[in-house]
Phi, psi and omega in degrees: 000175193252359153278336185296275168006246199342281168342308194294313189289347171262330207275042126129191190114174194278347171303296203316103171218038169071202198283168198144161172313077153104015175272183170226168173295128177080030151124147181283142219271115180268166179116139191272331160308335189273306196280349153293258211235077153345293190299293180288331163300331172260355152294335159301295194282283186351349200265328188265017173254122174334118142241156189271175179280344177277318166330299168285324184284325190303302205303317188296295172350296177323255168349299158316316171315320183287316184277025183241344198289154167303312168254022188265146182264303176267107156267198155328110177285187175290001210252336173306300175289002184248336105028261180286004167292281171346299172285342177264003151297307212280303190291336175296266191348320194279316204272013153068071161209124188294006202206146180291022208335198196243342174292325179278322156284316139002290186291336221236318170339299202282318159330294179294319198269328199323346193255319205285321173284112167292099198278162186262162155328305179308313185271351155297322187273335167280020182062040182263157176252176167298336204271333165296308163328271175351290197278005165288306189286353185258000165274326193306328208220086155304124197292179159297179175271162188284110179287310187280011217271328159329285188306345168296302178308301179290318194288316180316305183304320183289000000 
């Protein structure tokens, strides 16, 4: 499959020459579809890297959570959890895996929501920021245990 592709061709080889003309960080991107159009070939296999359904309920959880809080006046819509399913494809992919953690949304929550909260008054007069509010709700709403992180372990192995 061309995520397999891609993954074998970044993790090192006589390929691995770095940054470059269709490279990526950790190696070059093969194919003649990649060097025509780049971009949209890794939005393609990126499109394809796994998350799980524990995942996704959390990132609604999350989310939901910013329109419930006491000092968000506006929180995050739903287009805010397709946000971050997306960029944690994207960070797994770079981070040469098929599949999503909870590490990986986790890094990308405060980037995607922090522009998205309207803070109510009271946490402007406590001097709160989104990013304190964020890291409130994200003690609140606990991610899963790494659900894909086993399958990772069995493809290596196999």
């Amino acid at each position: 499959n061309a995520l397999a592709q891609h993954l074998a061709g970044l993790q090192g080889g006589p390929q691995n020459r770095g940054y470059g003309a269709g490279a990526v960080p950790g190696g070059e991107i093969q194919g003649e579809a990649t060097r025509q159009r780049p971009v949209a070939s890794l939005q393609q296999v990126a499109a394809q890297v796994s998350i799980s359904d524990e995942l996704k309920h959390y990132l609604v959880r999350l989310v939901a959570a910013t329109r419930t809080g006491a000092h968000v006046e506006l929180g995050a819509s739903p287009r805010a959890s397709i946000n971050l399913i997306e960029g944690a494809r994207v960070l797994a992919f770079l981070r040469v895996r098929d599949y999503v953690l909870p590490q990986d949304l986790t890094d990308l929550v405060p980037d995607v929501l922090r522009h998205r909260l309207v803070l109510s008054y009271e946490a402007l007069t406590e001097g709160l920021t989104p990013d304190e509010i964020i890291r409130r709700l994200m003690a609140q709403v606990a991610p899963p245990a790494k659900p894909l992180e086993s399958r990772g372990r069995a493809a290596a192995n196999a």
